[in-house]
N, CA and C atoms of all chains as a GROMACS GRO file, in nm:
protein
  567
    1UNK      N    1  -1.451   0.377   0.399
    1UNK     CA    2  -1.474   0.314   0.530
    1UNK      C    3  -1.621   0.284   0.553
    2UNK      N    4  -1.722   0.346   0.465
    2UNK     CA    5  -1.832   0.345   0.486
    2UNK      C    6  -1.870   0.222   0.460
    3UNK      N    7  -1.790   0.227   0.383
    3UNK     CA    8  -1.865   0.108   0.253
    3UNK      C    9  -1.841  -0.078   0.320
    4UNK      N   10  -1.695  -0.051   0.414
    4UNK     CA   11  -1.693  -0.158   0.530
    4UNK      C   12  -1.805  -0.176   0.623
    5UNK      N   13  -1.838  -0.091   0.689
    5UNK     CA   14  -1.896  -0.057   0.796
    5UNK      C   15  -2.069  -0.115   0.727
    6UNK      N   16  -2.126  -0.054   0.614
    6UNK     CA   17  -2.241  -0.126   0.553
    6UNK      C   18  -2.224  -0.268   0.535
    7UNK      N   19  -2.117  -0.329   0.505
    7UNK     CA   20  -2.102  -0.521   0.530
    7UNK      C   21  -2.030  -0.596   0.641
    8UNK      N   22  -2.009  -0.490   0.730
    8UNK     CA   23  -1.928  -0.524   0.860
    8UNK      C   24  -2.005  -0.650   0.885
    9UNK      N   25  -2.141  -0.676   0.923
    9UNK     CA   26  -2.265  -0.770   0.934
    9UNK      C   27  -2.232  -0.895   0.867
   10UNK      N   28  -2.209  -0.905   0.697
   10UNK     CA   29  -2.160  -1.006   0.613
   10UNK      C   30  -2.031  -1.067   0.656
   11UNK      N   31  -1.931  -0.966   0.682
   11UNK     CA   32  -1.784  -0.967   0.707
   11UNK      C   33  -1.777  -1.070   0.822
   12UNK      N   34  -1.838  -1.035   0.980
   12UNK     CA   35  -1.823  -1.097   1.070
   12UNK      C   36  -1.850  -1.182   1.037
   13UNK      N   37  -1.958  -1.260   1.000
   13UNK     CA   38  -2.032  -1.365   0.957
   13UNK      C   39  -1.957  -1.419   0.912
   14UNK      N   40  -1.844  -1.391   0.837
   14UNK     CA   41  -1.735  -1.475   0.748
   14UNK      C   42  -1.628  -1.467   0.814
   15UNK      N   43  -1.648  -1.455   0.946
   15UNK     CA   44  -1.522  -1.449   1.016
   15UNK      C   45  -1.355  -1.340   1.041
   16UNK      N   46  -1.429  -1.237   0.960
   16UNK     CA   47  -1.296  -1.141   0.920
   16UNK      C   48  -1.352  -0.984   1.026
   17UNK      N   49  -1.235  -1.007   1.023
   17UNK     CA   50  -1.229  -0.859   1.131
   17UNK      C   51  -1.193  -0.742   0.991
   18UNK      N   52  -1.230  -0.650   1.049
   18UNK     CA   53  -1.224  -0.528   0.972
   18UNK      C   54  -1.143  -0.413   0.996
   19UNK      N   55  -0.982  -0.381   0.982
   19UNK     CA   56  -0.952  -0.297   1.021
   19UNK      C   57  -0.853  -0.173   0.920
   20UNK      N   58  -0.882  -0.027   0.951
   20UNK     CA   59  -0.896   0.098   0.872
   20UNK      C   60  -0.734   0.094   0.945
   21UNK      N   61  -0.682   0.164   0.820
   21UNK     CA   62  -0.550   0.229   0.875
   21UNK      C   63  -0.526   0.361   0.785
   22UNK      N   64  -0.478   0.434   0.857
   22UNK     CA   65  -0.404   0.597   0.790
   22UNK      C   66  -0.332   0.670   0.905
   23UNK      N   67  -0.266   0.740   0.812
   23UNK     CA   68  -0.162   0.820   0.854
   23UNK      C   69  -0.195   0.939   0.940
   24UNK      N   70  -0.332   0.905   1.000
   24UNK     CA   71  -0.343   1.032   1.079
   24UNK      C   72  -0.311   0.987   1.265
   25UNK      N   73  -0.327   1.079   1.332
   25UNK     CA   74  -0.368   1.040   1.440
   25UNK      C   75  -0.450   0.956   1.554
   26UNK      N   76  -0.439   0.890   1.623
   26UNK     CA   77  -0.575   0.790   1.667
   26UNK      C   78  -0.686   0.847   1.683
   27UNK      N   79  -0.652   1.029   1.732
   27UNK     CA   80  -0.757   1.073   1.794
   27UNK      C   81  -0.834   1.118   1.667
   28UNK      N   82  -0.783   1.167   1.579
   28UNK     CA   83  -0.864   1.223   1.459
   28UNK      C   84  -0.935   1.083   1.410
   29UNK      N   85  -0.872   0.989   1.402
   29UNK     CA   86  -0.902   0.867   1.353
   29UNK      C   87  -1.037   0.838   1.419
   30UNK      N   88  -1.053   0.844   1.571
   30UNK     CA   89  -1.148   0.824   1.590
   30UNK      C   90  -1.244   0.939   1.630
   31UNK      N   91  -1.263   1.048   1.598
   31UNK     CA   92  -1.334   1.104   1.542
   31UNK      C   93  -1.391   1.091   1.421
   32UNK      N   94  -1.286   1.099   1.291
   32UNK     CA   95  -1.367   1.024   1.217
   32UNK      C   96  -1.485   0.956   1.196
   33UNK      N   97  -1.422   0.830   1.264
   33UNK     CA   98  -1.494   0.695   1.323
   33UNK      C   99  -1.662   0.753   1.359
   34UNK      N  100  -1.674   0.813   1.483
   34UNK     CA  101  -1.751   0.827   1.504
   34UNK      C  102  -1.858   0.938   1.434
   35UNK      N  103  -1.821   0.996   1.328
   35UNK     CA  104  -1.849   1.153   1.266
   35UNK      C  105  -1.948   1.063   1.150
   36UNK      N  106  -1.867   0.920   1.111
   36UNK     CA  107  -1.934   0.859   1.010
   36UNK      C  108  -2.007   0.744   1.021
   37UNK      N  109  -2.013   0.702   1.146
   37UNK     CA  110  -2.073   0.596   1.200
   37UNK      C  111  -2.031   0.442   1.195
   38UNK      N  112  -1.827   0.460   1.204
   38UNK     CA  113  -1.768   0.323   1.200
   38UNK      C  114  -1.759   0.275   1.337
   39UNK      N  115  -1.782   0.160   1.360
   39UNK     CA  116  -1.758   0.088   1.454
   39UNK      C  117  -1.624  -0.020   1.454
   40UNK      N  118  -1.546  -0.035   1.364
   40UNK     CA  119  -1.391  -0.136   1.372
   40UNK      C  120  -1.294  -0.027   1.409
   41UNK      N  121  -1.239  -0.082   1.418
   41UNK     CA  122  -1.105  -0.019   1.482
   41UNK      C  123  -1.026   0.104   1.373
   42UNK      N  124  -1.002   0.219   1.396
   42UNK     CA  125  -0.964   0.263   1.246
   42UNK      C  126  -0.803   0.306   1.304
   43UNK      N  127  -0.661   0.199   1.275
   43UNK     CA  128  -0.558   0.244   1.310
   43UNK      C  129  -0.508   0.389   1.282
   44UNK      N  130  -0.399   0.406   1.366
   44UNK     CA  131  -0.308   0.534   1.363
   44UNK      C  132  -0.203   0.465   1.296
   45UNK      N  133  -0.145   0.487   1.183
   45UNK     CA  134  -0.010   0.508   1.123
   45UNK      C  135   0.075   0.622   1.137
   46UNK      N  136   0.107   0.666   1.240
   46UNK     CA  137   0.140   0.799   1.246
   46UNK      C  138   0.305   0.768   1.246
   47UNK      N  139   0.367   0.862   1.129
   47UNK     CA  140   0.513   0.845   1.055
   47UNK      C  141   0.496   0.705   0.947
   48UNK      N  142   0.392   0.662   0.927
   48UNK     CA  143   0.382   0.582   0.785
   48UNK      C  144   0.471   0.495   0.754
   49UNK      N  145   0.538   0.426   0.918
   49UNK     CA  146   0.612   0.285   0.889
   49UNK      C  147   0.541   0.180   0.825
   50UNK      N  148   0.385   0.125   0.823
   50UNK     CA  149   0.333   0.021   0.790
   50UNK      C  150   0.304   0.042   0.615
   51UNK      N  151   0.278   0.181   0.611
   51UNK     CA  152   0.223   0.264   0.496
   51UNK      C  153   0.311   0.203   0.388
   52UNK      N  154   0.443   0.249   0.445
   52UNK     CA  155   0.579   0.225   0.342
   52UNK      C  156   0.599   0.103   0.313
   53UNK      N  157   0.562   0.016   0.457
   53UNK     CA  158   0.620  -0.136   0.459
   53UNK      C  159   0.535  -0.229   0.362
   54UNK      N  160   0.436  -0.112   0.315
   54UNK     CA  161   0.348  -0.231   0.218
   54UNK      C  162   0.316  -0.175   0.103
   55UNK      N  163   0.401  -0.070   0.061
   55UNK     CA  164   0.462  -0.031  -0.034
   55UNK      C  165   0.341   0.057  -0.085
   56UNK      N  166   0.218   0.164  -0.053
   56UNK     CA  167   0.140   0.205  -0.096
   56UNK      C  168   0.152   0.371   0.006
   57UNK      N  169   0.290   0.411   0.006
   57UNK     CA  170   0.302   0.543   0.021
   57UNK      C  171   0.343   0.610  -0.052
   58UNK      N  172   0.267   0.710  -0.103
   58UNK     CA  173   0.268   0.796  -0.237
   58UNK      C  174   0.368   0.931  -0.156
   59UNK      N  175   0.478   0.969  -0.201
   59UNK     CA  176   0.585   1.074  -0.198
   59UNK      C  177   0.518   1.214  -0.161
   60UNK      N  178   0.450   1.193  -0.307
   60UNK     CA  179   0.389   1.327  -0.396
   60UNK      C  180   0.237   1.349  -0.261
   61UNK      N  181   0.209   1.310  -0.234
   61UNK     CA  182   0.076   1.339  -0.130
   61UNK      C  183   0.158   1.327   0.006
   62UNK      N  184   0.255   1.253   0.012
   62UNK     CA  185   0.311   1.212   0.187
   62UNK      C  186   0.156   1.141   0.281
   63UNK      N  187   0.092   1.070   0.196
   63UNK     CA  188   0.006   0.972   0.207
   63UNK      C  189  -0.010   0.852   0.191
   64UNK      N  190  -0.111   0.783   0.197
   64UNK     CA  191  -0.097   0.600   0.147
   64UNK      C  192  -0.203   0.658   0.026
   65UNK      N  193  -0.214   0.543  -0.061
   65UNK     CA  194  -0.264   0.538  -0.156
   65UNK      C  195  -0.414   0.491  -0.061
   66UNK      N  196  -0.504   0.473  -0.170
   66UNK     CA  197  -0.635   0.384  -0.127
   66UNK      C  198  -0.638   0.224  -0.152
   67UNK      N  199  -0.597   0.128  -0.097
   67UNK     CA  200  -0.601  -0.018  -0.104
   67UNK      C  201  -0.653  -0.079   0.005
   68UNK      N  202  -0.709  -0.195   0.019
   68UNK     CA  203  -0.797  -0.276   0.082
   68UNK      C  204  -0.668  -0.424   0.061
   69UNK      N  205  -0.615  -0.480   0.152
   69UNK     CA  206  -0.579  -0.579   0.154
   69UNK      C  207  -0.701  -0.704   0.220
   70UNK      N  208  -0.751  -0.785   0.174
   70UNK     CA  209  -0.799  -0.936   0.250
   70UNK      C  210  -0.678  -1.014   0.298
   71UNK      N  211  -0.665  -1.056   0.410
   71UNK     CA  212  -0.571  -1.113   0.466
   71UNK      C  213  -0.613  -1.254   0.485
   72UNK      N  214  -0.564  -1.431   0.444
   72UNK     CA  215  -0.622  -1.505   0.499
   72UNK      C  216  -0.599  -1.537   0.655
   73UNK      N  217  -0.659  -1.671   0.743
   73UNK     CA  218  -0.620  -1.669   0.871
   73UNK      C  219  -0.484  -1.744   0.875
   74UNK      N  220  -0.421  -1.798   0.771
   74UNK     CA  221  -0.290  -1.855   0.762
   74UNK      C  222  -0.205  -1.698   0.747
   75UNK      N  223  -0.232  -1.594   0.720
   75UNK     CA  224  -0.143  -1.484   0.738
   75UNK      C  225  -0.093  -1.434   0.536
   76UNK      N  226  -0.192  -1.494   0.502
   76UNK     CA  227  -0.108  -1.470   0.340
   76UNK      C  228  -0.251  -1.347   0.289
   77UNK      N  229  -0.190  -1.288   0.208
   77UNK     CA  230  -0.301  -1.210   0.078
   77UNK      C  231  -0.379  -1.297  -0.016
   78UNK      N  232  -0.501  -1.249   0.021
   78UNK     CA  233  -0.602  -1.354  -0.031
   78UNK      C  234  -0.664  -1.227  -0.200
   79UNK      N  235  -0.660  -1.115  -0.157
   79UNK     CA  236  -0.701  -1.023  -0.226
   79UNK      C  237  -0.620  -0.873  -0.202
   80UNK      N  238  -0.633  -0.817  -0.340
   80UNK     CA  239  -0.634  -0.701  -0.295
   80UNK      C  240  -0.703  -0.627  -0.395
   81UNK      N  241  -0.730  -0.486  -0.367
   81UNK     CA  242  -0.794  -0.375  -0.406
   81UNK      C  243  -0.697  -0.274  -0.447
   82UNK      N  244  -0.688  -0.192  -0.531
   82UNK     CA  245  -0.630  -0.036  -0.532
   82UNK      C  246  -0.687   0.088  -0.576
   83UNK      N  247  -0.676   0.172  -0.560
   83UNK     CA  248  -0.738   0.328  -0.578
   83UNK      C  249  -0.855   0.319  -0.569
   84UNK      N  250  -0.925   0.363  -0.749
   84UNK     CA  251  -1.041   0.345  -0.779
   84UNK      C  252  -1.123   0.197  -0.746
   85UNK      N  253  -1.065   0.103  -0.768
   85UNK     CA  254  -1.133  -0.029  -0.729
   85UNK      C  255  -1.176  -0.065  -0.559
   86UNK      N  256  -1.087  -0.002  -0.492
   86UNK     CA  257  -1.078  -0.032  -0.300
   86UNK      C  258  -1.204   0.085  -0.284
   87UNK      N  259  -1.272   0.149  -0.354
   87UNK     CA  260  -1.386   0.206  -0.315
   87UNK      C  261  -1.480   0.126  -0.294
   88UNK      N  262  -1.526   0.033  -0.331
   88UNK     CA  263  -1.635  -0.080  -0.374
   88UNK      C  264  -1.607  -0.214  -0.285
   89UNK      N  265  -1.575  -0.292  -0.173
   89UNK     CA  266  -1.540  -0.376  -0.132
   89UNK      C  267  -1.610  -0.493  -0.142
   90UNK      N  268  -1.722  -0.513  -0.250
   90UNK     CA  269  -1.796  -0.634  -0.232
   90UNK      C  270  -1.730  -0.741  -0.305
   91UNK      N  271  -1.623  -0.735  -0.391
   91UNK     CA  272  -1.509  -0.846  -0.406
   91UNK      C  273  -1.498  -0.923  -0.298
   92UNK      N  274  -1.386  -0.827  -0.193
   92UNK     CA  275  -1.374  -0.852  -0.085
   92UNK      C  276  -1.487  -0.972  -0.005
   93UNK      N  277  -1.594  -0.896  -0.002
   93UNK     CA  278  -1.676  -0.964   0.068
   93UNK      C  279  -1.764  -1.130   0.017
   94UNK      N  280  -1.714  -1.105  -0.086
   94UNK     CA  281  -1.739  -1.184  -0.132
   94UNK      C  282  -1.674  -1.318  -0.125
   95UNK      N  283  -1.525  -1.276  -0.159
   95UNK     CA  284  -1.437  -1.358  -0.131
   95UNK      C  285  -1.433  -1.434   0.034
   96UNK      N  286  -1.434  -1.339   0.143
   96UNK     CA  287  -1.497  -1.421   0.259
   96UNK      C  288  -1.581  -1.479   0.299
   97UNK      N  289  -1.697  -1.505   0.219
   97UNK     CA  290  -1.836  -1.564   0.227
   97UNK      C  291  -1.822  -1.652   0.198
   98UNK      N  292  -1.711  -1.710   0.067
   98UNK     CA  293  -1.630  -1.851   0.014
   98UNK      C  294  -1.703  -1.984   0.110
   99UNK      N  295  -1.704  -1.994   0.087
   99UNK     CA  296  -1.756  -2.183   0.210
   99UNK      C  297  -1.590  -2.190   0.265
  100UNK      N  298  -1.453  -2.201   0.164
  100UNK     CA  299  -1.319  -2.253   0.209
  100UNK      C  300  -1.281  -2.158   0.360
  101UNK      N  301  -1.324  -2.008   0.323
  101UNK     CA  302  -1.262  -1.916   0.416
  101UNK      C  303  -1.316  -1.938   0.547
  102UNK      N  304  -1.465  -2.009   0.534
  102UNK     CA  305  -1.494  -1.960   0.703
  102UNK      C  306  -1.451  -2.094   0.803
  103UNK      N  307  -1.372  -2.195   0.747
  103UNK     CA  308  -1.318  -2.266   0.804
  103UNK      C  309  -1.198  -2.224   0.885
  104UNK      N  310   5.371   1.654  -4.423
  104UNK     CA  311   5.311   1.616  -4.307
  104UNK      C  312   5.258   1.723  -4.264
  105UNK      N  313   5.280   1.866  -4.280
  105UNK     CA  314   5.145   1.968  -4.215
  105UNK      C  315   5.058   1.949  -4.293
  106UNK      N  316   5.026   1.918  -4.423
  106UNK     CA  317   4.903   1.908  -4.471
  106UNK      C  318   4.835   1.810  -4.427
  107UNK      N  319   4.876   1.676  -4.346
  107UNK     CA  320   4.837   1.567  -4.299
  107UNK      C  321   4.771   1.625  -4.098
  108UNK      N  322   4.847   1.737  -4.078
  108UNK     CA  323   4.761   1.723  -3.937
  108UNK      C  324   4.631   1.769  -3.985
  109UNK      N  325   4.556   1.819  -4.039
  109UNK     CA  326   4.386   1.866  -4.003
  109UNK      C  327   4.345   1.722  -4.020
  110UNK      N  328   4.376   1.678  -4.081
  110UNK     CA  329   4.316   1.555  -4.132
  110UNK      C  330   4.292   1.471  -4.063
  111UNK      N  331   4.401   1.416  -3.943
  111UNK     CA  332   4.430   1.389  -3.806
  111UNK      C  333   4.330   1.452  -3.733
  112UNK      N  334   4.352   1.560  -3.675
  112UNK     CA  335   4.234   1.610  -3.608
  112UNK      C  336   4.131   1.595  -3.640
  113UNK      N  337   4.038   1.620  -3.746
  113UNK     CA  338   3.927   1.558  -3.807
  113UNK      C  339   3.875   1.401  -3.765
  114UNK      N  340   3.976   1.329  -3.751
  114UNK     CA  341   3.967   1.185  -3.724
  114UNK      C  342   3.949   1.158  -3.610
  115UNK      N  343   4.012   1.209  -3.542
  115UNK     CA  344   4.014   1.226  -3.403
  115UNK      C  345   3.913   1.282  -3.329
  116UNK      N  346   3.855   1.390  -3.393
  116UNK     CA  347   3.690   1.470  -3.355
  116UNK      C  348   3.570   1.348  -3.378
  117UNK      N  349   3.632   1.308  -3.524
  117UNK     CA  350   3.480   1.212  -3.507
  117UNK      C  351   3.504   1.083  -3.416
  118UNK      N  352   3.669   1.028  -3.425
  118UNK     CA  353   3.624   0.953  -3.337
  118UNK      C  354   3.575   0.977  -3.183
  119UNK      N  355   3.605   1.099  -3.109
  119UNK     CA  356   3.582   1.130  -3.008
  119UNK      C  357   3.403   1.166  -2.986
  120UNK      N  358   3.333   1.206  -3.113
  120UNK     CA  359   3.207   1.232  -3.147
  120UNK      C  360   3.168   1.066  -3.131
  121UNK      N  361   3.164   0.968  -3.192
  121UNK     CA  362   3.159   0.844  -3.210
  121UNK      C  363   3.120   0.806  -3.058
  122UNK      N  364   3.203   0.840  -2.966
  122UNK     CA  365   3.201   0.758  -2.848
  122UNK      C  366   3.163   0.827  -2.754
  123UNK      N  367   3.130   0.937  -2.778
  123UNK     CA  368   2.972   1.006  -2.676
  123UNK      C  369   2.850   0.938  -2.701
  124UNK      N  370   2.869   0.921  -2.877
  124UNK     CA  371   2.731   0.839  -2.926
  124UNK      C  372   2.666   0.757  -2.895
  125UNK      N  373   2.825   0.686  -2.869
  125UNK     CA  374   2.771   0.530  -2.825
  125UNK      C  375   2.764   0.498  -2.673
  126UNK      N  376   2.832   0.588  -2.616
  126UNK     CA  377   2.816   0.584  -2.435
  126UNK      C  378   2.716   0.665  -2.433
  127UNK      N  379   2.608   0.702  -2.501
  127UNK     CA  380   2.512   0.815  -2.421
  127UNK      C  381   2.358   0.681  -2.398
  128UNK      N  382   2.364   0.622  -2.496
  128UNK     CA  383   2.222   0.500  -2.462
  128UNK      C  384   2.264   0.385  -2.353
  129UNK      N  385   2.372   0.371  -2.353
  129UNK     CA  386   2.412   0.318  -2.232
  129UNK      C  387   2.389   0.337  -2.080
  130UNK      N  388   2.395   0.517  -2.093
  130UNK     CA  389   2.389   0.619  -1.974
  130UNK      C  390   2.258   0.548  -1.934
  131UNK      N  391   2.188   0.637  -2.032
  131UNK     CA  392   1.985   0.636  -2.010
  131UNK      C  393   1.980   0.475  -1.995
  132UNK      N  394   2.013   0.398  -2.032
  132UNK     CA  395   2.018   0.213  -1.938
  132UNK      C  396   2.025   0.190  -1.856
  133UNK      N  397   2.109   0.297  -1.767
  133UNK     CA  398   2.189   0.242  -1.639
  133UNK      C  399   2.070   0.299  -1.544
  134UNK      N  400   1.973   0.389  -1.572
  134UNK     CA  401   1.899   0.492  -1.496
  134UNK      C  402   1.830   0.422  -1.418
  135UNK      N  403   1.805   0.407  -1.305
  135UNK     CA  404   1.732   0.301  -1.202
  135UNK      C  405   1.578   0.324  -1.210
  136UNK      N  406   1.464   0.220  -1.241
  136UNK     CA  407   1.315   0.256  -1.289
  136UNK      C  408   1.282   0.338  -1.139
  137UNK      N  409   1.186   0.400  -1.256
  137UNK     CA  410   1.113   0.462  -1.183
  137UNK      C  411   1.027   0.475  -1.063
  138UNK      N  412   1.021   0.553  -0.940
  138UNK     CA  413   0.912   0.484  -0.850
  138UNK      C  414   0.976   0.364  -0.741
  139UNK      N  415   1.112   0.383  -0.736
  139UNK     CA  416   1.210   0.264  -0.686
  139UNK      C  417   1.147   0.212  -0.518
  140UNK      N  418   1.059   0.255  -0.461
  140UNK     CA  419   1.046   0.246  -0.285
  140UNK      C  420   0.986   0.109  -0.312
  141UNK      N  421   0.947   0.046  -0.181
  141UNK     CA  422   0.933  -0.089  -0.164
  141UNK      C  423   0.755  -0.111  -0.229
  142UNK      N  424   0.811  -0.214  -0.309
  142UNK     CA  425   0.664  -0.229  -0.376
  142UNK      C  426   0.555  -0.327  -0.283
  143UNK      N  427   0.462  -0.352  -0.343
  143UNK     CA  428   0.307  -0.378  -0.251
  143UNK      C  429   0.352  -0.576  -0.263
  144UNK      N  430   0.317  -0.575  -0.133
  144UNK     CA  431   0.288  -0.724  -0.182
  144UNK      C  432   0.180  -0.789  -0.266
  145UNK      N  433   0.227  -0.885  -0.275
  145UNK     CA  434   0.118  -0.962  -0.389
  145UNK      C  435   0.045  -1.010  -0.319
  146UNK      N  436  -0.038  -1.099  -0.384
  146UNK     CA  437  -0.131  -1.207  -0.382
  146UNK      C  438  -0.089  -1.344  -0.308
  147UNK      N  439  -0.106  -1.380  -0.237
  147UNK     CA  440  -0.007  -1.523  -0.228
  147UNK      C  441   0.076  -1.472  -0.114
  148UNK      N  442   0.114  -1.354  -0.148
  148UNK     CA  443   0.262  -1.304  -0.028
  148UNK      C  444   0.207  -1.327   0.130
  149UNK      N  445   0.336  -1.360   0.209
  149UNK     CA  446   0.273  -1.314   0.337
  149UNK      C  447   0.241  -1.195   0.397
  150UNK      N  448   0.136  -1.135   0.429
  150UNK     CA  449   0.150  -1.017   0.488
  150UNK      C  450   0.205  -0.978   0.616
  151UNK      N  451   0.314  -0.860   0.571
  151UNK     CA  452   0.433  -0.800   0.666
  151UNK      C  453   0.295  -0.792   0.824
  152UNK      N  454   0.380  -0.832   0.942
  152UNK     CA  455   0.313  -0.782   1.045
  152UNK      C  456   0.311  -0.648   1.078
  153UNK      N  457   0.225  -0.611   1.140
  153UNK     CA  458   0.206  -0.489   1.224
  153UNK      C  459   0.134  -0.450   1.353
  154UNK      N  460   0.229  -0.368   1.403
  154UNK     CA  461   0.115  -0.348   1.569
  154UNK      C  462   0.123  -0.181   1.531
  155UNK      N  463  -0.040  -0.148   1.582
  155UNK     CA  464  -0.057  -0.018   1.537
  155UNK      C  465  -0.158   0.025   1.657
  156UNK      N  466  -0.159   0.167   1.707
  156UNK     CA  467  -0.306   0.215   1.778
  156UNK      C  468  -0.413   0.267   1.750
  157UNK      N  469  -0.477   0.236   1.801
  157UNK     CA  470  -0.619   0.321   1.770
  157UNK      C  471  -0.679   0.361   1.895
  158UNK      N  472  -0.759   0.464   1.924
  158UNK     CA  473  -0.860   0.521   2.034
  158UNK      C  474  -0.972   0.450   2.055
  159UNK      N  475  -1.051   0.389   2.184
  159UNK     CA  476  -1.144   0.364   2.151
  159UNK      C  477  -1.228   0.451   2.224
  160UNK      N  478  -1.189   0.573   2.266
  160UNK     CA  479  -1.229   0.655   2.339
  160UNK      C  480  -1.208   0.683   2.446
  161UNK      N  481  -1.147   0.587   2.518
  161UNK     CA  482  -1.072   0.582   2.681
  161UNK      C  483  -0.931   0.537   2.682
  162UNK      N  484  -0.847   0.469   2.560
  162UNK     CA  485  -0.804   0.423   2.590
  162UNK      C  486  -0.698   0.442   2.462
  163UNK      N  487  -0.615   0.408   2.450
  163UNK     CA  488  -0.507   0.393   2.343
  163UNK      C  489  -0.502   0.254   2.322
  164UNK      N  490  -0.515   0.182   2.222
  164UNK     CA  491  -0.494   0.040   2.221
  164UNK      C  492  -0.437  -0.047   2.103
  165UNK      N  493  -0.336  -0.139   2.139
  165UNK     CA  494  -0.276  -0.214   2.056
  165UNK      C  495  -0.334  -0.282   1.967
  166UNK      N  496  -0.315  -0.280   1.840
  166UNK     CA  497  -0.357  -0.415   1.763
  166UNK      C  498  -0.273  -0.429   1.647
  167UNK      N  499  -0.249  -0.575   1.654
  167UNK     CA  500  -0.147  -0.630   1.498
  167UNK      C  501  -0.182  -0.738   1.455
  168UNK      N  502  -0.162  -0.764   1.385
  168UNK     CA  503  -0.210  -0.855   1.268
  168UNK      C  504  -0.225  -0.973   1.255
  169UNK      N  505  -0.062  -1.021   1.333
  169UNK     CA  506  -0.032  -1.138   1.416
  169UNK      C  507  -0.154  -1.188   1.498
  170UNK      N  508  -0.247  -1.102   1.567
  170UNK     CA  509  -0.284  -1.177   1.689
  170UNK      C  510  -0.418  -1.244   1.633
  171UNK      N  511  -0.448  -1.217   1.488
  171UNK     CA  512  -0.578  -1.294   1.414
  171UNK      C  513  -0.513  -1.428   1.389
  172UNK      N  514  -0.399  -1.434   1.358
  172UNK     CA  515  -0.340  -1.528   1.312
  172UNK      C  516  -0.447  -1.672   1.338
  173UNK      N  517  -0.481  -1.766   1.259
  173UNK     CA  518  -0.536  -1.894   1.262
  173UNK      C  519  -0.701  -1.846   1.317
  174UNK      N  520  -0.749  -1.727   1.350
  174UNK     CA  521  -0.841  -1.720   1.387
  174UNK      C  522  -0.966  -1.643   1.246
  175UNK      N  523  -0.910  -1.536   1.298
  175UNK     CA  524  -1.004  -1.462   1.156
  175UNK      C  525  -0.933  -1.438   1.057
  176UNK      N  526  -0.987  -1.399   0.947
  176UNK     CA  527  -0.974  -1.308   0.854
  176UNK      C  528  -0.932  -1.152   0.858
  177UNK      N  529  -0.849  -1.079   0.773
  177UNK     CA  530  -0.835  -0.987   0.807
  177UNK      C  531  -0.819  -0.882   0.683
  178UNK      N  532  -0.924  -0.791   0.696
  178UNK     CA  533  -0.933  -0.652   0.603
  178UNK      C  534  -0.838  -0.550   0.652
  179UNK      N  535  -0.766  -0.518   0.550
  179UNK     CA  536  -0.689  -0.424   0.623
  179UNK      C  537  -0.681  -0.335   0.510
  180UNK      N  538  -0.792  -0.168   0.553
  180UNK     CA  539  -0.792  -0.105   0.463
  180UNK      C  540  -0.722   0.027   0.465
  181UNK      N  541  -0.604   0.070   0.390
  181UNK     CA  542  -0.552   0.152   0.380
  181UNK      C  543  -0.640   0.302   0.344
  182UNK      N  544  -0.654   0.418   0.439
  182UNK     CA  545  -0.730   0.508   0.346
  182UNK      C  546  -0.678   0.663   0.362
  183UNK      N  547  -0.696   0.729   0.273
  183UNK     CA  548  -0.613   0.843   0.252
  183UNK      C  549  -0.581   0.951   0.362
  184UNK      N  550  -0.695   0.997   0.386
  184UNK     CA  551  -0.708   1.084   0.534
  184UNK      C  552  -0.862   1.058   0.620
  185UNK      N  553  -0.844   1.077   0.697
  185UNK     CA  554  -0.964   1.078   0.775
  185UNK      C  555  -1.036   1.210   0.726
  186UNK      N  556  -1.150   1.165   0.719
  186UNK     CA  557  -1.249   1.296   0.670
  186UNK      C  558  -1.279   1.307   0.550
  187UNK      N  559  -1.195   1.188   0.483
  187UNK     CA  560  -1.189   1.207   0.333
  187UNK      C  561  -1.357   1.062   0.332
  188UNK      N  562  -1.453   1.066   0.192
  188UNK     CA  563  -1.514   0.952   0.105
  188UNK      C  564  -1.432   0.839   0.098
  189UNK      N  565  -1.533   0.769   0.130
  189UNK     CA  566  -1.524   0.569   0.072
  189UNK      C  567  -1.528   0.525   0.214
   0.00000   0.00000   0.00000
């Protein structure tokens, strides 16, 4: 989340909102938030309907995995990230900086 | 003909041996893969909507996915627990 929050600046600029989701609570969530110095929104998934619905809930943890979806503004997947790779988001950011995307 | 039943039976064992043999790779075929729950969308896919809350400290508040629609872009980062790195 950190690692959003350091290109949040780039991100807006490219027009993309930034938003955290997990399976915890809102309130822990935003503790979090504030413990680490995020400013986007960091959702509550609490019972891991969205978790499941996008197929990155691991059994064995009763968690989501780590993935970063890019969403375009037509509503489709422009990118994605998983585990080890969704640590690093400058793909991501990259990909929104595009000249096509900020239209 | 009693010297002819073992002989019978014998035939009968292997064929009955025979057709475990051959129904047992069949079995392990039928076994549904592994990891069966709903897989991730792709690339290209539309992404499933969602309305979810978050705190912003006063308040409990809605947001889904839908409502960027035609406007922004949207990161939507899945992460393990709160409190946890990245």
């Amino acid at each position: 989340m950190k690692a959003f929050q350091q290109n949040l600046q780039r991100l807006e600029a490219a027009d993309t909102q930034v938003l955290g989701v997990s399976m915890d609570s809102a309130f822990s969530d935003k503790a979090f938030a504030d413990q680490i110095g995020v400013t986007f929104p960091l959702l509550s998934d609490w019972g891991g309907e969205v978790t499941r619905q996008y197929g990155i809930y691991v059994d064995k943890y009763k968690a989501a995995r780590r993935v970063n979806f890019l969403i375009g503004k037509d509503g489709k997947i422009l990118e994605e990230q998983v585990d080890k790779d969704a640590i690093d988001p400058t793909r991501i950011v990259d990909t929104c900086e595009r000249p096509k995307l900020k239209n | 003909m009693q010297e002819k039943l073992p002989k019978m039976l014998a035939a009968l064992l292997l064929a009955g041996t025979l057709a475990v043999a051959s129904t047992g790779p069949a079995v392990a075929q039928s076994k549904p893969p592994e990891g069966g729950s709903m897989s991730m969308p792709k690339v290209g896919d539309m992404a499933p909507d969602f309305t979810l809350k978050y705190f912003d400290g006063n308040d409990l508040k809605d947001v889904s996915l839908s409502q960027y629609r035609g406007k922004k872009n949207v990161v939507v980062a899945f992460f393990i627990f709160a409190f946890t790195g990245g």
